[in-house]
Structure formats: C-alpha cells, structure tokens
PDBQT receptor file of N, H, CA, C and O in Angstrom, charges set to zero:
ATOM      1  N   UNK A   1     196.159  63.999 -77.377  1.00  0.00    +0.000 N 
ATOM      2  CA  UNK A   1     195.727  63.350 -78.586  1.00  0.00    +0.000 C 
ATOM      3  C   UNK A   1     194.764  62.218 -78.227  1.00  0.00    +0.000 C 
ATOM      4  O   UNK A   1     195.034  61.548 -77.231  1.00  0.00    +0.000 OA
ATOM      5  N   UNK A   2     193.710  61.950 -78.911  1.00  0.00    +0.000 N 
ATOM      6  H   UNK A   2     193.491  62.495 -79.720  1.00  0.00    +0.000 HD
ATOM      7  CA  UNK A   2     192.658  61.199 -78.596  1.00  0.00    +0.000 C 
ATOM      8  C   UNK A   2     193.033  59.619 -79.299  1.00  0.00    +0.000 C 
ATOM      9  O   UNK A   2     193.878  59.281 -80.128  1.00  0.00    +0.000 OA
ATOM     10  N   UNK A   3     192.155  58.985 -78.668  1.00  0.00    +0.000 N 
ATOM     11  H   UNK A   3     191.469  59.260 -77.995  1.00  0.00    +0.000 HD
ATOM     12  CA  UNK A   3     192.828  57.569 -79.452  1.00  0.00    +0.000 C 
ATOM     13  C   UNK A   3     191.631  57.515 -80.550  1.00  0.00    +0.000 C 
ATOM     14  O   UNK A   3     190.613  58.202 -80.631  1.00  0.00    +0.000 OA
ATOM     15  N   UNK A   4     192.122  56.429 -81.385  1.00  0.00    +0.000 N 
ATOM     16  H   UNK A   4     192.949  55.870 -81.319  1.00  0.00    +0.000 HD
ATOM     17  CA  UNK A   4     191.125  56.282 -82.561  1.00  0.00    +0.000 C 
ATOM     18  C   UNK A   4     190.578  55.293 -82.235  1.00  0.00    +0.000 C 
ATOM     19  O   UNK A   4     191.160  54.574 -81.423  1.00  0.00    +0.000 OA
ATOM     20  N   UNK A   5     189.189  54.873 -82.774  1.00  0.00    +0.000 N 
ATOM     21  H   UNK A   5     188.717  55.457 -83.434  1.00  0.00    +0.000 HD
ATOM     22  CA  UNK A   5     188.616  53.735 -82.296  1.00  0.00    +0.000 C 
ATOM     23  C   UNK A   5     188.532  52.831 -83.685  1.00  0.00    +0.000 C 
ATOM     24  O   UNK A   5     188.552  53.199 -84.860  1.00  0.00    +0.000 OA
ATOM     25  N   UNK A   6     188.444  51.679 -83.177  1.00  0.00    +0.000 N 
ATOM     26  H   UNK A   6     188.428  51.381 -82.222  1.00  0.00    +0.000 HD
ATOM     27  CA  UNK A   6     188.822  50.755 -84.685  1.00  0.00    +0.000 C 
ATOM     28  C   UNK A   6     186.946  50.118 -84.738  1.00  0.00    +0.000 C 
ATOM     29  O   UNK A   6     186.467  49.344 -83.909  1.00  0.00    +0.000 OA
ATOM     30  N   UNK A   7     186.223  50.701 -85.899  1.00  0.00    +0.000 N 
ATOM     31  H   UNK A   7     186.612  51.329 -86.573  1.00  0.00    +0.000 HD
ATOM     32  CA  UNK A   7     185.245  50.364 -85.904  1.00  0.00    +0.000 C 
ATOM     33  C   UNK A   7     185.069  49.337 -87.061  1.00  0.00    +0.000 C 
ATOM     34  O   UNK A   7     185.629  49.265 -88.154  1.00  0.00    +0.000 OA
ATOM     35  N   UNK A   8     183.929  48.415 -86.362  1.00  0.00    +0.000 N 
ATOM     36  H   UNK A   8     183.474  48.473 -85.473  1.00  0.00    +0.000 HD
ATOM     37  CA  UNK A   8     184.086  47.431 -87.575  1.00  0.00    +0.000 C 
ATOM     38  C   UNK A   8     181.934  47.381 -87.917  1.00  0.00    +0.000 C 
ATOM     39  O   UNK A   8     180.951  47.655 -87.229  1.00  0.00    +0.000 OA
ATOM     40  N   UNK A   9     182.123  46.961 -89.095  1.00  0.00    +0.000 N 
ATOM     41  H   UNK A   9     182.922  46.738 -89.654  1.00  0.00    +0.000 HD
ATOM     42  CA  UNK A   9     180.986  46.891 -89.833  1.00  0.00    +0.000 C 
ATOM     43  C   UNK A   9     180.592  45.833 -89.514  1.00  0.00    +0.000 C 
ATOM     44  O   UNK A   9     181.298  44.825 -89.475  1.00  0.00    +0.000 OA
ATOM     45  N   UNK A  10     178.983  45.902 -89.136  1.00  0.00    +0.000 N 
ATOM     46  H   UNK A  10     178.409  46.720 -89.168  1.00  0.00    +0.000 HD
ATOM     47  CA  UNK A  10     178.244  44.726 -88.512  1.00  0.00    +0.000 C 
ATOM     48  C   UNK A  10     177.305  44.074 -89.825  1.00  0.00    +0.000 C 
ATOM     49  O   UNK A  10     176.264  44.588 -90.234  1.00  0.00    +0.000 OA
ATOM     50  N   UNK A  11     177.809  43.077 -90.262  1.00  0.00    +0.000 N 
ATOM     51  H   UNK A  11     178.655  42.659 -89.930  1.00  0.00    +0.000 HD
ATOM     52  CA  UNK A  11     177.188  41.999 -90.941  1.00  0.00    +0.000 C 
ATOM     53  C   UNK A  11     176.670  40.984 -90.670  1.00  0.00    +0.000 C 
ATOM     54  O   UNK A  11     177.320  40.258 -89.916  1.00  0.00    +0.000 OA
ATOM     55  N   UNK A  12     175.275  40.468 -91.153  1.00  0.00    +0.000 N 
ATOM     56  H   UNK A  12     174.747  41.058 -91.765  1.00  0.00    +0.000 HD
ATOM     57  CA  UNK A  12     174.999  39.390 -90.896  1.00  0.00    +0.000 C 
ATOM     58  C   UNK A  12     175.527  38.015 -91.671  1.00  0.00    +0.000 C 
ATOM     59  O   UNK A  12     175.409  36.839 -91.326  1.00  0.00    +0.000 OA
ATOM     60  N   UNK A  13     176.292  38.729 -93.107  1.00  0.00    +0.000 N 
ATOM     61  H   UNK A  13     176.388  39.684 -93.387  1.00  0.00    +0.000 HD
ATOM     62  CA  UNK A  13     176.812  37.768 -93.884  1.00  0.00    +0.000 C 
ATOM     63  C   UNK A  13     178.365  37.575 -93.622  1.00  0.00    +0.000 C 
ATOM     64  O   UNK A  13     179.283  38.108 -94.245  1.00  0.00    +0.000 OA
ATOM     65  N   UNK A  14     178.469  36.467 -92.286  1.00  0.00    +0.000 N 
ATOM     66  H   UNK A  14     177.723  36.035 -91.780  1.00  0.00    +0.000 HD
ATOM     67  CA  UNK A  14     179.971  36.134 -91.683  1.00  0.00    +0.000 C 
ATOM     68  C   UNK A  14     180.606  35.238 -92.621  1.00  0.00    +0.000 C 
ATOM     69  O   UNK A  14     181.738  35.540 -92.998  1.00  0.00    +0.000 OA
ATOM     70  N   UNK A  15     180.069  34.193 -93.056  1.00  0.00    +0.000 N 
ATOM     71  H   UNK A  15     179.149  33.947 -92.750  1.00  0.00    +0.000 HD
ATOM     72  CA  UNK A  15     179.969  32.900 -93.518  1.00  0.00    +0.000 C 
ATOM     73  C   UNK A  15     179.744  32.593 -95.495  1.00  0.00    +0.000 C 
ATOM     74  O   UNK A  15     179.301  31.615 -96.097  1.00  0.00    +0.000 OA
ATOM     75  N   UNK A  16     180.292  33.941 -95.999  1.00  0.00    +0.000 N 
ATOM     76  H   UNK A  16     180.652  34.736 -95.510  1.00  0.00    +0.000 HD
ATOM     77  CA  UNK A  16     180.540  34.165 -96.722  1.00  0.00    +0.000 C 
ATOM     78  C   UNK A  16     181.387  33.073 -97.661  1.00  0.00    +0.000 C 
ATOM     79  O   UNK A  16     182.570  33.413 -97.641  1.00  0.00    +0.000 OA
ATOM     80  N   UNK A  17     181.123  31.476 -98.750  1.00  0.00    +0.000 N 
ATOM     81  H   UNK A  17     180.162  31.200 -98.766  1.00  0.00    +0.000 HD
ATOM     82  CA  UNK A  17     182.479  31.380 -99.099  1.00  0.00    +0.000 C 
ATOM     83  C   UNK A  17     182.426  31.884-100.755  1.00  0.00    +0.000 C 
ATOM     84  O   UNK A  17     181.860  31.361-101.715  1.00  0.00    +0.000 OA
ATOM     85  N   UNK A  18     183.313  33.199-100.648  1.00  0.00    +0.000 N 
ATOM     86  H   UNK A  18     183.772  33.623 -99.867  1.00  0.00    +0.000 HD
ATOM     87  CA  UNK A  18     183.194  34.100-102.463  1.00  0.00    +0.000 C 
ATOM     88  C   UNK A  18     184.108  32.759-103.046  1.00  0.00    +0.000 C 
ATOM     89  O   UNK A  18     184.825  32.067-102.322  1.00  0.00    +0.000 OA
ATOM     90  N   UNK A  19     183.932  32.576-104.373  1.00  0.00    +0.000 N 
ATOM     91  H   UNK A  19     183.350  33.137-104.961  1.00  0.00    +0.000 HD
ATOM     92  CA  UNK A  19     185.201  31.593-105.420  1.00  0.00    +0.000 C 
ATOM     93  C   UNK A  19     185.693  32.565-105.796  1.00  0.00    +0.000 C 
ATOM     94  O   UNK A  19     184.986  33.567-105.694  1.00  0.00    +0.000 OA
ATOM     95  N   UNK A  20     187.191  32.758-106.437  1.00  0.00    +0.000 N 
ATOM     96  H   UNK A  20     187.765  31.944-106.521  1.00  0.00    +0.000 HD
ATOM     97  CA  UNK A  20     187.876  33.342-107.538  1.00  0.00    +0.000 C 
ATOM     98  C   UNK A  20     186.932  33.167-109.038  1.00  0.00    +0.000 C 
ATOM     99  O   UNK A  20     186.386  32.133-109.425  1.00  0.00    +0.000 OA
ATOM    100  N   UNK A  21     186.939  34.421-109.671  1.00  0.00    +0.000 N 
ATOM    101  H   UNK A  21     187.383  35.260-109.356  1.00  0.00    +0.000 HD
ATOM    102  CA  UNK A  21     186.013  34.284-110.698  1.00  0.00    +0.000 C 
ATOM    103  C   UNK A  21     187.215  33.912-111.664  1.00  0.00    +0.000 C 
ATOM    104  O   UNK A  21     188.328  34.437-111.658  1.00  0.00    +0.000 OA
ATOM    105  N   UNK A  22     186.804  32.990-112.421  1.00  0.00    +0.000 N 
ATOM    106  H   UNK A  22     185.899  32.564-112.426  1.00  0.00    +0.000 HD
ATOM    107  CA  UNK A  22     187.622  32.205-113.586  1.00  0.00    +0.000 C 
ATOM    108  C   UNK A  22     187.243  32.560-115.335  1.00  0.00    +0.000 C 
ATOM    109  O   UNK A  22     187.397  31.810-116.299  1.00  0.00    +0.000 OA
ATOM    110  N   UNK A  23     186.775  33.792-115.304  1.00  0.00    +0.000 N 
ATOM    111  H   UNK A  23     186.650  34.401-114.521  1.00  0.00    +0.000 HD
ATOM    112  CA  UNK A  23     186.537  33.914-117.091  1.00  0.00    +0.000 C 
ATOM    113  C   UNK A  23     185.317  34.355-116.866  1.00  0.00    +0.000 C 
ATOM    114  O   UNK A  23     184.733  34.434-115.785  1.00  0.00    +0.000 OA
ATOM    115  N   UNK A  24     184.773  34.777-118.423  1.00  0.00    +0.000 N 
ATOM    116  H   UNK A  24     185.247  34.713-119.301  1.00  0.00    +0.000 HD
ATOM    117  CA  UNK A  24     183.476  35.291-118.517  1.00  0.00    +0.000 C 
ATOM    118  C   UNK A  24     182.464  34.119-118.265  1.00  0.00    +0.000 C 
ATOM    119  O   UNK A  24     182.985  33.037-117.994  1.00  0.00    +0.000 OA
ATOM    120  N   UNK A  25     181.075  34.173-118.315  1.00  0.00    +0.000 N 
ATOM    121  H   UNK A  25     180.652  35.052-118.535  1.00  0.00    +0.000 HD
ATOM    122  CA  UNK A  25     180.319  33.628-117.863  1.00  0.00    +0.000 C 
ATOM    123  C   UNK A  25     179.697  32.699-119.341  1.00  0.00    +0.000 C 
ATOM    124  O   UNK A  25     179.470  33.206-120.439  1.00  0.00    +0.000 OA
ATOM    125  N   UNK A  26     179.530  31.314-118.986  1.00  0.00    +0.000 N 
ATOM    126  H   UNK A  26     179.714  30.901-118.094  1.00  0.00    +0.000 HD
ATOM    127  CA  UNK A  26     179.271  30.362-120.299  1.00  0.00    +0.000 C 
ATOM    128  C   UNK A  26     178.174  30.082-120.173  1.00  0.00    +0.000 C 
ATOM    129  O   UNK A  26     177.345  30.441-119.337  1.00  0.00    +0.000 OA
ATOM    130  N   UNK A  27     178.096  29.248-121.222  1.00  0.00    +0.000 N 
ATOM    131  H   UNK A  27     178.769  28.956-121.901  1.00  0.00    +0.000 HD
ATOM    132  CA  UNK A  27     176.594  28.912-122.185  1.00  0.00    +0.000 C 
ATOM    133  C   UNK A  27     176.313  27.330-121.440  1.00  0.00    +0.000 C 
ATOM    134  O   UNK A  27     177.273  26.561-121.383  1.00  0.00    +0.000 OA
ATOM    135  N   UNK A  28     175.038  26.919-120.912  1.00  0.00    +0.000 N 
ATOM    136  H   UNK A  28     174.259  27.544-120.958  1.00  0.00    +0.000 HD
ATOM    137  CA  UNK A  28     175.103  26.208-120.720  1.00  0.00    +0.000 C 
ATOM    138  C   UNK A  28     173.427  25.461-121.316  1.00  0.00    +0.000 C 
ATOM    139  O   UNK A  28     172.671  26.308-121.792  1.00  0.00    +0.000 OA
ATOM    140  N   UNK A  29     173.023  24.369-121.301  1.00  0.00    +0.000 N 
ATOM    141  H   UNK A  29     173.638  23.681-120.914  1.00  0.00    +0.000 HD
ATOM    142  CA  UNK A  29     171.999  24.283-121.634  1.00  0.00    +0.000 C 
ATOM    143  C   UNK A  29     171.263  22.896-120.320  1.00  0.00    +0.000 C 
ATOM    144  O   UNK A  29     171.587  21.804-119.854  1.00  0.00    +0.000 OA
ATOM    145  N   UNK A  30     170.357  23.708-120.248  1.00  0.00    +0.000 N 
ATOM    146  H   UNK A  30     170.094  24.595-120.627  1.00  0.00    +0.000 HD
ATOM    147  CA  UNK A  30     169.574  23.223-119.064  1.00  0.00    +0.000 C 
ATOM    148  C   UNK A  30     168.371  22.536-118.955  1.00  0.00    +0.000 C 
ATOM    149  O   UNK A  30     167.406  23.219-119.297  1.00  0.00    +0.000 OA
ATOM    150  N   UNK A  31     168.041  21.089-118.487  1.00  0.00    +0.000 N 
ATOM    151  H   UNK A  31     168.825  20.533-118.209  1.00  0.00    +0.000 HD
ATOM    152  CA  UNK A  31     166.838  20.574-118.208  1.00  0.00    +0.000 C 
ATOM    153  C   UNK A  31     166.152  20.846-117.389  1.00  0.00    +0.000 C 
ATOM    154  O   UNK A  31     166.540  20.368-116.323  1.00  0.00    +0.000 OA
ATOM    155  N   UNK A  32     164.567  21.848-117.249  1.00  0.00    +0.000 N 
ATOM    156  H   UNK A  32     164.252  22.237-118.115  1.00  0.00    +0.000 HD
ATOM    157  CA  UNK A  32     164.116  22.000-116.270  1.00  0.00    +0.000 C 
ATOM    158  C   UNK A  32     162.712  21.831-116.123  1.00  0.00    +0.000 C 
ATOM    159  O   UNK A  32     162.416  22.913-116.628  1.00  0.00    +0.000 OA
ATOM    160  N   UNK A  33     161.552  21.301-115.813  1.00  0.00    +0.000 N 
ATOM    161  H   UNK A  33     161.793  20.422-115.402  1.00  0.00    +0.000 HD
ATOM    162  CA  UNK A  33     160.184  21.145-115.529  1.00  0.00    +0.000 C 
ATOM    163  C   UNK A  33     160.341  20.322-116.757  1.00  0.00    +0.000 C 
ATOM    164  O   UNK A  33     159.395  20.730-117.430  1.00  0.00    +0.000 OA
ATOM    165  N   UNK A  34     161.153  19.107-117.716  1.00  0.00    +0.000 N 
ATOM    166  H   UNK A  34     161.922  18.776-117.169  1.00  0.00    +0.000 HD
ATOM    167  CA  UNK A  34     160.752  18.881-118.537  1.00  0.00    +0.000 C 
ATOM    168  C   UNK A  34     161.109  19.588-119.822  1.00  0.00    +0.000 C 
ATOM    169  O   UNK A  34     160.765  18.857-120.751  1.00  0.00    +0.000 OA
ATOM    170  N   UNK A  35     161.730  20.858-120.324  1.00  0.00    +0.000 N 
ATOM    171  H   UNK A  35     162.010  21.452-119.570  1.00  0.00    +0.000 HD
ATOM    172  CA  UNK A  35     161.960  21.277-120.742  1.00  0.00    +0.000 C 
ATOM    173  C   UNK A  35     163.467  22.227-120.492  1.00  0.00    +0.000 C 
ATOM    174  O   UNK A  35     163.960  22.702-119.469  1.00  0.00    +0.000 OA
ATOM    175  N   UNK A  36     164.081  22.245-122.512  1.00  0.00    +0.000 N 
ATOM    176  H   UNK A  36     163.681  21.859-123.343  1.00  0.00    +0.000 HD
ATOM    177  CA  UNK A  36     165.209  22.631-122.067  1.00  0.00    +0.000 C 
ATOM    178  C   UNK A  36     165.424  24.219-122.045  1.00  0.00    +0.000 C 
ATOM    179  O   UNK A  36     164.544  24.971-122.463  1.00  0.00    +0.000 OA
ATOM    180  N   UNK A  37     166.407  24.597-121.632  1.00  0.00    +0.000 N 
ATOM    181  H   UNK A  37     167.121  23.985-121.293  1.00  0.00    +0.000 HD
ATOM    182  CA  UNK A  37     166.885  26.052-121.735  1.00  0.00    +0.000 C 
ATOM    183  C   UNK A  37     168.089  26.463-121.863  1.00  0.00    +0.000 C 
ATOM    184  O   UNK A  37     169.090  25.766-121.691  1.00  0.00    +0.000 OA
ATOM    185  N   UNK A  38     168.071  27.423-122.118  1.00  0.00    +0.000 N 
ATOM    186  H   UNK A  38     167.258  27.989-122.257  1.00  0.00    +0.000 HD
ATOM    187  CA  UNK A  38     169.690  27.776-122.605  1.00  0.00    +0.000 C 
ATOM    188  C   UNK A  38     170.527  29.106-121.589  1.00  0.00    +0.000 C 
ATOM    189  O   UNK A  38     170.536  30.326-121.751  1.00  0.00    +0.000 OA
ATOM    190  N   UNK A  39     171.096  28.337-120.656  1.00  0.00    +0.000 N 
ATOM    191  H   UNK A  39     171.088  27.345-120.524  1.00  0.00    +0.000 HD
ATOM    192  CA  UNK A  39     171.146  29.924-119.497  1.00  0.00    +0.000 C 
ATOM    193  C   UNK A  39     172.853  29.846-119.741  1.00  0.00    +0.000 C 
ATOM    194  O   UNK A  39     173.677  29.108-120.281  1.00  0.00    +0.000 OA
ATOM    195  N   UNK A  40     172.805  30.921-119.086  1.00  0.00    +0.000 N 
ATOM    196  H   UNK A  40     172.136  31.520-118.647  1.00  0.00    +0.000 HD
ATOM    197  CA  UNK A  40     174.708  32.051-118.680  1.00  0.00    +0.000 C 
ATOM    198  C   UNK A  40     175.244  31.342-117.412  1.00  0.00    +0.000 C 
ATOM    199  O   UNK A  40     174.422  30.457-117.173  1.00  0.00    +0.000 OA
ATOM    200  N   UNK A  41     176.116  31.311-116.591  1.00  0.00    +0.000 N 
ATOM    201  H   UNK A  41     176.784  32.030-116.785  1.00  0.00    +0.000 HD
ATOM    202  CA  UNK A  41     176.465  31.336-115.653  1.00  0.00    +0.000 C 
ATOM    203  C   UNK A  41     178.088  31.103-115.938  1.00  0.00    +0.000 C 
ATOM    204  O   UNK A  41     178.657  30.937-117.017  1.00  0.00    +0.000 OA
ATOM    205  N   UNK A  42     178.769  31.160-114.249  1.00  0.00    +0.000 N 
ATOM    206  H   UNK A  42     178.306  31.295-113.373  1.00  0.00    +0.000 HD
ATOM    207  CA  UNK A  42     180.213  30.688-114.099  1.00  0.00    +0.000 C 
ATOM    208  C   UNK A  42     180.284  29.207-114.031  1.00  0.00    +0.000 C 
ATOM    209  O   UNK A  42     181.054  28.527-114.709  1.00  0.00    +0.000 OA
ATOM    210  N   UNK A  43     179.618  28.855-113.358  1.00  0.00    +0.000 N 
ATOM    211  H   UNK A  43     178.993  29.408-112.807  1.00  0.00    +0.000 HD
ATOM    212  CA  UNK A  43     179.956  27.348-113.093  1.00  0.00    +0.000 C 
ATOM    213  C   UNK A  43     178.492  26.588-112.619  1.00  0.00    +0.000 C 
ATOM    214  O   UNK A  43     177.501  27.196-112.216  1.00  0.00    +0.000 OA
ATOM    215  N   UNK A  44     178.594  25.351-112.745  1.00  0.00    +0.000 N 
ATOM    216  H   UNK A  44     179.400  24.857-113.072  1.00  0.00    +0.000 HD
ATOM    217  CA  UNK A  44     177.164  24.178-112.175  1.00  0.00    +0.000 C 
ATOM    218  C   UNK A  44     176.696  24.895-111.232  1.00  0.00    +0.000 C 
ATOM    219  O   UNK A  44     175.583  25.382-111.428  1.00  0.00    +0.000 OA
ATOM    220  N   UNK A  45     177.243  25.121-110.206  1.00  0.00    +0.000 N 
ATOM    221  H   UNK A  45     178.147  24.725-110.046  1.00  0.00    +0.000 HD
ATOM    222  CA  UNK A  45     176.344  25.829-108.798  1.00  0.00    +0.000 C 
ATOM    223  C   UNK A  45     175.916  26.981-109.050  1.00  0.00    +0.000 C 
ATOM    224  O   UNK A  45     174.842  27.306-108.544  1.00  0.00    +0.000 OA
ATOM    225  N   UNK A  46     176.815  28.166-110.122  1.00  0.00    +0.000 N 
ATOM    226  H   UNK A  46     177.687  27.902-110.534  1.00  0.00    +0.000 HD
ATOM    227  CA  UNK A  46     175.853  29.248-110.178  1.00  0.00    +0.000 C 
ATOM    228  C   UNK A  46     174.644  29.178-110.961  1.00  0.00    +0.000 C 
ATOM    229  O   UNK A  46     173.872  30.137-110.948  1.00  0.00    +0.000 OA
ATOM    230  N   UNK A  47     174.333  27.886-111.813  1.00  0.00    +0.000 N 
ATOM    231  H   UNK A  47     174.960  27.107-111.823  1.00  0.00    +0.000 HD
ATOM    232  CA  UNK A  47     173.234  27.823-112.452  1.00  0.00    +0.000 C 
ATOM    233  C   UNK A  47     171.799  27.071-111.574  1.00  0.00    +0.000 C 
ATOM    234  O   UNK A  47     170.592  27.123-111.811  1.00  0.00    +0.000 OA
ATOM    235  N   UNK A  48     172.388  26.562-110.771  1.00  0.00    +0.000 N 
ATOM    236  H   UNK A  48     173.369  26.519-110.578  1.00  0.00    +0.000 HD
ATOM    237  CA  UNK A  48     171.650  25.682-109.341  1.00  0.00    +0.000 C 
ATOM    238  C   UNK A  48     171.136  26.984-108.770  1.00  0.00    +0.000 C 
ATOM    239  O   UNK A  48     169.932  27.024-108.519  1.00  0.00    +0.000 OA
ATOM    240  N   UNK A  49     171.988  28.222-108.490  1.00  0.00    +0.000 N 
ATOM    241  H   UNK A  49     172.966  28.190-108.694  1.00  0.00    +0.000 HD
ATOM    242  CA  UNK A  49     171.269  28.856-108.079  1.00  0.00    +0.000 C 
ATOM    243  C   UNK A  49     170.497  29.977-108.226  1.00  0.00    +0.000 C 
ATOM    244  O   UNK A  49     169.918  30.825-107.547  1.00  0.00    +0.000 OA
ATOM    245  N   UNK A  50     170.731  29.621-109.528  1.00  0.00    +0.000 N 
ATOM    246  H   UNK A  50     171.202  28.932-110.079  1.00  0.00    +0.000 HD
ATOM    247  CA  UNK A  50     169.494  31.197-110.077  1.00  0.00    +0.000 C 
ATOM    248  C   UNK A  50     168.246  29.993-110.624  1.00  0.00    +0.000 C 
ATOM    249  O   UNK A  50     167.199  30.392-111.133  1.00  0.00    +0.000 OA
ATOM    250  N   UNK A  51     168.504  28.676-110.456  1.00  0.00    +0.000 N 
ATOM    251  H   UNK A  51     169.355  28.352-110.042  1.00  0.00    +0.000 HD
ATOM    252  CA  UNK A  51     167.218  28.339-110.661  1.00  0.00    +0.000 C 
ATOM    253  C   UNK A  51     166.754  27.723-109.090  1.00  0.00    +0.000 C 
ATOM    254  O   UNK A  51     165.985  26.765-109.012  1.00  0.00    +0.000 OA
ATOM    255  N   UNK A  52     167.137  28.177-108.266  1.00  0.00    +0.000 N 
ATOM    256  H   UNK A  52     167.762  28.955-108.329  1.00  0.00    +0.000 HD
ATOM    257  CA  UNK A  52     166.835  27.291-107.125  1.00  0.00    +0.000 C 
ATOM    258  C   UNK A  52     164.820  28.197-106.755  1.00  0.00    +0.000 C 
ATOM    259  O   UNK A  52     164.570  29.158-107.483  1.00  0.00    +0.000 OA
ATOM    260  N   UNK A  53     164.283  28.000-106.255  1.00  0.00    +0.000 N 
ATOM    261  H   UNK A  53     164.486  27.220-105.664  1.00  0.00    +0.000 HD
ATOM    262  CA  UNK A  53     164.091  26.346-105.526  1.00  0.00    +0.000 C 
ATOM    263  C   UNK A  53     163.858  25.224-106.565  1.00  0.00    +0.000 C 
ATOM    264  O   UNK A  53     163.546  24.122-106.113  1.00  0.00    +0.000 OA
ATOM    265  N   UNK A  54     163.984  25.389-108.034  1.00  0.00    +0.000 N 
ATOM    266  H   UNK A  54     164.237  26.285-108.400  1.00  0.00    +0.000 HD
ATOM    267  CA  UNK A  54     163.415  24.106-108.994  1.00  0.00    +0.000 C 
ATOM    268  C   UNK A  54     165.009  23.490-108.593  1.00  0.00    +0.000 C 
ATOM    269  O   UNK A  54     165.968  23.899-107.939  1.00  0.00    +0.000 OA
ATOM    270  N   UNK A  55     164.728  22.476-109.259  1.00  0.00    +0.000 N 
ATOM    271  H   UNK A  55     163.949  22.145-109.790  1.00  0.00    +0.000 HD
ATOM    272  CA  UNK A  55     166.122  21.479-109.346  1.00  0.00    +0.000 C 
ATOM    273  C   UNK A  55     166.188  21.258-111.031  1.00  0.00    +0.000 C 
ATOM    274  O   UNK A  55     165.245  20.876-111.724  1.00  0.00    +0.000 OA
ATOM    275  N   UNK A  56     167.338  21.546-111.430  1.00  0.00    +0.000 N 
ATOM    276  H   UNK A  56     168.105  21.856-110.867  1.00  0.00    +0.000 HD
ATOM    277  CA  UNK A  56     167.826  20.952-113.138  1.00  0.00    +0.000 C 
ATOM    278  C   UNK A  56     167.885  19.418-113.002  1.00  0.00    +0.000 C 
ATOM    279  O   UNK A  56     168.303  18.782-112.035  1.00  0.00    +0.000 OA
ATOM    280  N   UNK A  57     167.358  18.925-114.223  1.00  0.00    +0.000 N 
ATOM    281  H   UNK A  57     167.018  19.442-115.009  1.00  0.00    +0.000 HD
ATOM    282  CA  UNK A  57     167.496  17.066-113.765  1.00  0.00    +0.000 C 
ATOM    283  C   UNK A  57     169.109  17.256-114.884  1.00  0.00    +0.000 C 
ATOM    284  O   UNK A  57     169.956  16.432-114.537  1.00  0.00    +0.000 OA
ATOM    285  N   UNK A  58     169.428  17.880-115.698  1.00  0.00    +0.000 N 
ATOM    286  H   UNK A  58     168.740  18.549-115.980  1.00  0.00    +0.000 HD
ATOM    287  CA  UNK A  58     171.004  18.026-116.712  1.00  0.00    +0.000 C 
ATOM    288  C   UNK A  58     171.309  19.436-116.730  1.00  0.00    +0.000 C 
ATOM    289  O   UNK A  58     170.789  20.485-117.112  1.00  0.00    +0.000 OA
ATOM    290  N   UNK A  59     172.493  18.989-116.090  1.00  0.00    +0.000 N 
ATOM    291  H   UNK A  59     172.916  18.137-115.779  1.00  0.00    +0.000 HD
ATOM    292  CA  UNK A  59     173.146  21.244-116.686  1.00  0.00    +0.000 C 
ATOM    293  C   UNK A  59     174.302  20.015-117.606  1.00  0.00    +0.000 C 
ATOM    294  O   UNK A  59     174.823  18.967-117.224  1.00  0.00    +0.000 OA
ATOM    295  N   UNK A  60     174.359  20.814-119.034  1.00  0.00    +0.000 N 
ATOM    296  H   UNK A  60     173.936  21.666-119.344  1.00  0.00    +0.000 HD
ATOM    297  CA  UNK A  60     175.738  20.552-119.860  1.00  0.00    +0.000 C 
ATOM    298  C   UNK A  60     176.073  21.480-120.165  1.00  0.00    +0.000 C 
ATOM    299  O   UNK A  60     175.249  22.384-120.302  1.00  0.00    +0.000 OA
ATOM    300  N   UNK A  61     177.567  21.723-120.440  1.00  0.00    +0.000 N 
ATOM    301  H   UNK A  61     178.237  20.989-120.328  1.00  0.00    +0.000 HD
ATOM    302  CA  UNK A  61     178.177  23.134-120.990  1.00  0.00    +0.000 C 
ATOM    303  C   UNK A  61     178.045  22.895-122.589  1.00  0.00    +0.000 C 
ATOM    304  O   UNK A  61     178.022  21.768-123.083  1.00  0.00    +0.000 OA
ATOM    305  N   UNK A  62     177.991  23.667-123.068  1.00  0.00    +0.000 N 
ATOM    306  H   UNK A  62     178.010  24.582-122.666  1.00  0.00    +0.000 HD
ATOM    307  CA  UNK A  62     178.054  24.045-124.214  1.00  0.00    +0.000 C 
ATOM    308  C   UNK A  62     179.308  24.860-124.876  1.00  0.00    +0.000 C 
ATOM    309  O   UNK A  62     179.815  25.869-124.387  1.00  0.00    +0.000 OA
ATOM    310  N   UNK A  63     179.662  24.284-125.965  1.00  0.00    +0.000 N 
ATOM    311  H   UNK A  63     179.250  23.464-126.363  1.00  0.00    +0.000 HD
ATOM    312  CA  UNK A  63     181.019  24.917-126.584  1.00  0.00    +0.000 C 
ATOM    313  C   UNK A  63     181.017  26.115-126.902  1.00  0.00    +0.000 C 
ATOM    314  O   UNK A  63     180.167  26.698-127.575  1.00  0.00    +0.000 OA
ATOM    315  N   UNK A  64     182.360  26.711-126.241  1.00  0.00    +0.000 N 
ATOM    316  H   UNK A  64     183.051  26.237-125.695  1.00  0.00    +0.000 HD
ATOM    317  CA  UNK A  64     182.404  28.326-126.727  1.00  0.00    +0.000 C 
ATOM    318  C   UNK A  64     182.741  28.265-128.599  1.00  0.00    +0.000 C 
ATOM    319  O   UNK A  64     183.276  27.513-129.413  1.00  0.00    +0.000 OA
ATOM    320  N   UNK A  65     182.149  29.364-128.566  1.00  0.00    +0.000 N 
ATOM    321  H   UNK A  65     181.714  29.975-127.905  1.00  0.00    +0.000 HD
ATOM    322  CA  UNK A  65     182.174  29.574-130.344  1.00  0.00    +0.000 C 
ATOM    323  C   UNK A  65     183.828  29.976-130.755  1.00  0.00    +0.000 C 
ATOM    324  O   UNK A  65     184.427  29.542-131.738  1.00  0.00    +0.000 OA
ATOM    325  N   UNK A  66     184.324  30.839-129.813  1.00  0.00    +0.000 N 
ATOM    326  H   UNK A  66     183.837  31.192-129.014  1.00  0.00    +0.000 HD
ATOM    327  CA  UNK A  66     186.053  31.100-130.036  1.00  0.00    +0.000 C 
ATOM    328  C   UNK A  66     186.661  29.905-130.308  1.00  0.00    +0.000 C 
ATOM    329  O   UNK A  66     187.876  29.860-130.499  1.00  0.00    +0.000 OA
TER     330      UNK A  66
C-alpha cells in the first residue's frame, strides 16, 4: 500500500485577517472629493476600502428603515 501524500495549496495570501460577517450590508453616507455619497458596506473599513486610494473626510451610518 502506498502512502498518501498530504498536499497543501500554495498561496500567496498567508496573512489573511477574514472578520465574522455580522448582518446584511448598511447604508452609509459618505464625504468624498468634497462631495457626498450614499454607499453599502459591512462596516467603516469596508467602506475605506472600496474607496481607497481616496480617503472619506466622514463615513456616518445611516438608519435602517426596519
């Protein structure tokens, strides 16, 4: 009987840190170039980073309608 070999998947993404996702994704309203906007996300950092490289000068949440 042959031995099995324990193969592992080569990633460059080691350093991975995932959050626990906490609920659907909220309303937030955003200051950016001077102007506001109204974006989705989970939390402050996921909105940092779908606008990155700009910087938000205000992220506020906005009230769910439920």
């Amino acid at each position: 009987m042959a031995k099995k070999s324990k193969k592992r998947m080569n990633t460059e993404y080691e350093h991975i840190d995932l959050k626990q996702w906490n609920g659907p994704p909220y309303s937030y309203s955003v200051k950016v170039n001077g102007t506001l906007k109204r974006m989705q996300g989970f939390d402050e950092d996921h909105i940092k980073e779908q606008l990155w490289p700009r910087k938000p000068k205000m992220i506020k949440k906005l009230k769910d309608d439920n």
